[in-house]
N, C-alpha and C positions, 0 to 999 in steps of 0.2 A: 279706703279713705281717699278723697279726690285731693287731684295735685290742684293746688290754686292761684291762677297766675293772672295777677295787674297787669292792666296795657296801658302806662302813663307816660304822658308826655304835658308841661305844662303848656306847650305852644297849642293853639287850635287851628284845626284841618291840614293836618298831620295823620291821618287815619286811622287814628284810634278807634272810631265806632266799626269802620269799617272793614277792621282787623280781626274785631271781635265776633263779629256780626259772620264773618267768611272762616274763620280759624274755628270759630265753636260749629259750622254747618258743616266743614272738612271732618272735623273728628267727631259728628254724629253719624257722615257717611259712614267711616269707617267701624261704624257702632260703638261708639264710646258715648258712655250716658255724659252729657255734657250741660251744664247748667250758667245762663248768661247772665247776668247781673247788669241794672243801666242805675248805673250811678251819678248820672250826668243829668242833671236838671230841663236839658232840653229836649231828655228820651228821645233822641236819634235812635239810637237800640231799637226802644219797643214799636216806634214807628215801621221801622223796615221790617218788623215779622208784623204787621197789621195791626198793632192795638191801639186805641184810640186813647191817649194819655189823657182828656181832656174828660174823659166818660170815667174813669177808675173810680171806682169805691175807696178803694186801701191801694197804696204802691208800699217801693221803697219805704216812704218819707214816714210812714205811719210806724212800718217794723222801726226804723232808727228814731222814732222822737216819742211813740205810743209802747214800749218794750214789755208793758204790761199787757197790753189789749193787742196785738197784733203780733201773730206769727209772722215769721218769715214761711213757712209753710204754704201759709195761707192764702198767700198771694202769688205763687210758681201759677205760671201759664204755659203748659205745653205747647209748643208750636211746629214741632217737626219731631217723626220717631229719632229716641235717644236725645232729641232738645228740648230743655225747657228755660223759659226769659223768666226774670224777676223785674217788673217792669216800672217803670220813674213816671214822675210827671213834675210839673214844673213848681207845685208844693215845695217839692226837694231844696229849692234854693234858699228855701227861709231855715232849712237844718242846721245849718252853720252855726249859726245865731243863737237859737234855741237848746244847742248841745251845749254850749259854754259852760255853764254854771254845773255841769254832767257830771258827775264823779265818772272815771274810767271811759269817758267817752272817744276818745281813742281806739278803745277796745269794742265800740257796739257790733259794729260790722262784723268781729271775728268772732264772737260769742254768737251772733245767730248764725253765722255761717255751721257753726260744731255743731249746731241743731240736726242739720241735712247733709251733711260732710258724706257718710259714710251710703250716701243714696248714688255720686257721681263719679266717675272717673274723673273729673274735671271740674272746674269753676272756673269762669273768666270773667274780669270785674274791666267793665267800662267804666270810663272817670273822668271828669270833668276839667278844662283845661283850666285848671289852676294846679297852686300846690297849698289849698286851703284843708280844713277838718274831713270833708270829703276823699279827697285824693291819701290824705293822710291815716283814713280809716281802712281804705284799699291797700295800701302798702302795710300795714298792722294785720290784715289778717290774710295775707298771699305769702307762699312760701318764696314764689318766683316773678320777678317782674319782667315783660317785655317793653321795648321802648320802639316804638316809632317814630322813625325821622323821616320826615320830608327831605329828597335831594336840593336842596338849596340852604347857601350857606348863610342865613336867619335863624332858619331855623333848628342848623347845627347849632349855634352861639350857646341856647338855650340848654344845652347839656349837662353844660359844668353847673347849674344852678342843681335840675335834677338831680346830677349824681351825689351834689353834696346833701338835698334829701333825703336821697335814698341810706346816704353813709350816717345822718341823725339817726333815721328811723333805724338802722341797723343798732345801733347805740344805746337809745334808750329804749324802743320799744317790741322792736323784731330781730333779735339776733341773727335768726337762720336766711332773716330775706338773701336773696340771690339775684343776679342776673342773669336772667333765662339767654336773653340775647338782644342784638336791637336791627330790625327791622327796616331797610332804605324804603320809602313809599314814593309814590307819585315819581317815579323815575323817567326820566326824557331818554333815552337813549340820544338823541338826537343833538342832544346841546353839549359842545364840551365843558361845561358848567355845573349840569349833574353829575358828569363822570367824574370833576375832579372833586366834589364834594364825599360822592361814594368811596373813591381813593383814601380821602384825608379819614372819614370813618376808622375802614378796613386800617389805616395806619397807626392810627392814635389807638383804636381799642383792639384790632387784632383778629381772634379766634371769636369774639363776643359779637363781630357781626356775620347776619349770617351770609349765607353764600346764593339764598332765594331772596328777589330785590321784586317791588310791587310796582310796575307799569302804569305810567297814567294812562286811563282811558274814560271815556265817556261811558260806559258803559258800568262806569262803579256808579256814575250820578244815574242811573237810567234805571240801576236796579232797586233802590227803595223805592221809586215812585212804583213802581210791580209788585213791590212789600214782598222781593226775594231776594235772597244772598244771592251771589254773582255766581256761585255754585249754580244752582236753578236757573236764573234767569238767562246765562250763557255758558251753558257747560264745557263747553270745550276752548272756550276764551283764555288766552293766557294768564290773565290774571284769577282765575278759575282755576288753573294746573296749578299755579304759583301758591295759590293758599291749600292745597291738599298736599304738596311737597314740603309744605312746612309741620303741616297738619304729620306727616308724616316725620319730621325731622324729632318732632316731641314725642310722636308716639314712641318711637326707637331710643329716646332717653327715658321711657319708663324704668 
């Protein structure tokens, strides 16, 4: 049964796709069947493994608003051995809207997920920077959330909103959710600015951040336009070690 883990964060370009996109490529090196979910209406996701969101037949948008007529099955796109993308297009954004009136709509996401649960070691759900029905369907059917922060203190501020999310959705809809960990991104080493935003992190949550911090570089914008994880495109690039040392820190909490 695959372990299923939301990468949310309500702030955008925070590196959430890009988390996803390099964490699900780390732990298919390591051959873990790993399955990527683009829950983001602007399919950053399906872009960076080459699919043309604007050509789909059926994405996302059709499993969540069509539950009769469209598997979730039915739309897996392999894109790398042990990976396969579930892939969005920009349809998705009218979802919101249209799930309202849903009995259990809350719960669509985790009901097709137990469809293919038992196919993955893994599920990793991209999510759109809000804390709308979307975001809210990803944290309903992931046992484990990751959070990524941006080092700069904006985008700390946004936390406490999350976390009190997270502590609803605990509440009334996902008891077991958990926090996997959270993620420093786009780090400067350079500026004493990041450094003290990392500090105030590591102080305020503790053990919950991890101890691998994600480097800015050009090179994370240089690899979707290649339509490769930064795995691929720069193997041996820092931020390429940094995502399979983490890729490694969850394997080890199997």
């Amino acid at each position: 049964m695959a372990r299923v883990i939301t990468v949310a964060n309500q702030k955008g370009g925070v590196g959430k796709t890009t988390t996803v996109i390099n964490l699900g490529a780390a732990l298919a090196e390591y051959e873990r069947d790993t399955l990527l979910v683009d829950l983001d209406p602007q399919a950053a996701l399906s872009a960076g493994f080459g699919i043309n969101s604007y050509a789909l037949e059926k994405s996302i948008y059709n499993v969540m608003v069509d539950a009769y007529d469209v598997t979730l099955d039915s739309i897996i796109q392999p894109v790398r051995p042990h990976l396969d993308v579930v892939p969005s297009n920009i349809d998705l954004a009218a979802a919101e809207m249209e799930l309202i009136p849903t009995i259990g709509r809350e719960y669509i996401l985790k009901e097709h997920l137990a469809t293919i649960q038992d196919r993955y070691h893994y599920i990793l759900i991209d999510t759109p920077p809000s804390l709308g029905l979307l975001t809210i369907n990803a944290l309903t059917a992931a046992g484990e959330v990751l959070i990524p922060v941006q080092c700069e203190f904006l985008a700390m501020r946004g936390m406490r909103v999350l976390l009190q999310t997270i502590d609803k959705i605990r509440a009334k809809l996902n008891p077991g959710l958990e926090i996997l960990g959270i993620l420093g991104t786009m780090y400067n080493s350079r500026t004493i600015h990041a450094q003290e935003v990392l500090e105030e992190l590591q102080s305020v949550f503790g053990q919950k951040v991890f101890d691998i911090v994600i480097k800015s570089s050009i090179k994370f914008a240089e690899a979707p336009v290649a339509q490769q994880p930064i795995l691929e495109y720069a193997r041996r690039h820092k931020g390429a070690m940094a995502y399979r040392a983490l890729a490694e820190v969850i394997i080890n909490g199997e």
